[in-house]
N, C-alpha and C positions, 0 to 999 in steps of 0.2 A: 631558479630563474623563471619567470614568466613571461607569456606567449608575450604579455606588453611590450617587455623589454624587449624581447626580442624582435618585434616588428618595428620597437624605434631605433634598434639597432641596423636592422636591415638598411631602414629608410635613409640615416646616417648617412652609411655606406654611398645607398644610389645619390642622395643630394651632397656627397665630400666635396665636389666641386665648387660650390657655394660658398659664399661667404659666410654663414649662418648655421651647418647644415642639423645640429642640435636643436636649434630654433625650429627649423623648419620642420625637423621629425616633430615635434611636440607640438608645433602649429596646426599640421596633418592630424596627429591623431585628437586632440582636441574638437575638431571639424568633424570627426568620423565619429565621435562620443555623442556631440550635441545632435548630428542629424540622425542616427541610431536611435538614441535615447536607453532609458530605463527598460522599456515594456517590450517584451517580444513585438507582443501584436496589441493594438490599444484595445484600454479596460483592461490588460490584465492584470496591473497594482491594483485597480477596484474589486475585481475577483479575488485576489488573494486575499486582499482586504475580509472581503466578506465570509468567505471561508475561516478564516482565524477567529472574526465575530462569530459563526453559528457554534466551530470547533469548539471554543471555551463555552458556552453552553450546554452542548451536547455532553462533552467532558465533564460538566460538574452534573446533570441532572439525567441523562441518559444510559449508553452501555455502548461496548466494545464494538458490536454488530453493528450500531447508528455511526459510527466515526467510520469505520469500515467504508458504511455503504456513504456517506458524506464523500470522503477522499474519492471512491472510484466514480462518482457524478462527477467533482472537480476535475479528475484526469480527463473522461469523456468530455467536458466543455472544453479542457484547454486541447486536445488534440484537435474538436472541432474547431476552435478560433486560429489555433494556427492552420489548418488545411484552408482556411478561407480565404488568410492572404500570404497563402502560396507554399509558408514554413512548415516543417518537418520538424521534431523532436522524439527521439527514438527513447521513451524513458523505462522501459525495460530491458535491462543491461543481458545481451547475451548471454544463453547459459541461464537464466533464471526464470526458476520452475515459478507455473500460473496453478493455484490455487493455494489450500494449506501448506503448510511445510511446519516439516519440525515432529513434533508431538502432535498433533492436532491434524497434520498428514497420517502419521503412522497409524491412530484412532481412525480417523475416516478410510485407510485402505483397509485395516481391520475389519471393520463394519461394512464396509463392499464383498469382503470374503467370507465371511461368518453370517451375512447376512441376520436376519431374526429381530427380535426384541432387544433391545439396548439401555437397562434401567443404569444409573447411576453406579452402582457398586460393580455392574459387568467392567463398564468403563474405568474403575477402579483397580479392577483387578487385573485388567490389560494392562494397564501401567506399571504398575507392580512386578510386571510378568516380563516387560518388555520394554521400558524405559529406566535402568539403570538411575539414571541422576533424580529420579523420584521416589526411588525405592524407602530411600531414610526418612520421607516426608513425615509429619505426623498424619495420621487419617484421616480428620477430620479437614487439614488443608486441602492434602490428596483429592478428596472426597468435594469441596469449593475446587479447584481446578478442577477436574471430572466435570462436572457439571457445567461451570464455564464453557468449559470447549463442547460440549454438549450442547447449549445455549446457542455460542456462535454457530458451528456445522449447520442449526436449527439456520440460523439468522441469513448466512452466507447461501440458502438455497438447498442443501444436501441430503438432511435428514426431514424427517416430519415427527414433532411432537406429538402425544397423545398422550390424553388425562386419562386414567381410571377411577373417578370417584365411589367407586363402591370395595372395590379393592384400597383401593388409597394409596396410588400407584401413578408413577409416571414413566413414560417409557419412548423410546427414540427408536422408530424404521427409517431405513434407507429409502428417499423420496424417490419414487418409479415414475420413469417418464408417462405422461397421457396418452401418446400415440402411439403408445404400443412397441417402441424402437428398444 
């Protein structure tokens, strides 16, 4: 059953007296559809809009970290659109953890404890060591995920990339705050 029904049931109820009183819930909420509308807060079918436009680009010719950081500008504009006329929308469901999660948590706490150099194959072998459901991978998947989430961590703010061109080396530290904190 839905809230709908149930509030044209309610309404029912209070207008029984009526000659009508089905008419009337339906009339009611009819009136409460059209002055409501669609849109939380106006523009934001045009926002969506355009988000779905940049999303399938970024989807076909970009990477993980760009949709990423697309979606979390989208949430930042609609919390600001609705704070301005007036509305609240709580869209992080209690209980749910703000940053990685998953594999890609367990790596980045990893890498906050271990601290040091982080090439490719460490990140391999942590997995190996300590994610079960990856253990049967072949390597060289293994090995394209590793780096993936290596890439992201890079992407989402966490670590810091560095090239070693004389070694021929790549390698991932834990990004340290500037101010010394």
């Amino acid at each position: 059953m839905s809230y709908r029904s149930v509030i044209e049931h309610a309404l029912r109820v209070y207008y029984a007296e009526a000659a009508e009183p089905t008419a009337i819930a339906r009339e009611l909420l009819t009136r409460y559809d059209a002055e409501r509308g669609p849109e939380a807060y106006p523009g934001e079918l045009d926002m969506l809009r355009g988000l779905i436009a940049t999303m399938h680009a970024v989807a076909e010719y970009g990477d993980l970290g760009d949709v990423r950081k697309l979606l979390a500008e989208h949430q930042a504009d609609d919390q600001a659109a609705l704070a301005a006329c007036g509305k609240a929308r709580d869209i992080t469901p209690a209980g749910t953890a703000v940053g990685p999660t998953g594999r890609v948590g367990q790596l980045l706490d990893a890498i906050r404890t271990a601290r040091g150099e982080w090439p490719v194959h460490r990140a391999v072998a942590f997995y190996r060591e300590n994610v079960p459901a990856l253990r049967s991978m072949p390597h060289r998947h293994l090995r394209t995920v590793a780096r993936g989430d290596l890439r992201d961590l890079t992407a989402w703010g966490h670590l810091d990339r560095h090239d070693d061109p004389e070694n021929a080396r790549r390698f991932y530290t834990l990004k340290t705050r500037k101010d010394g904190a």
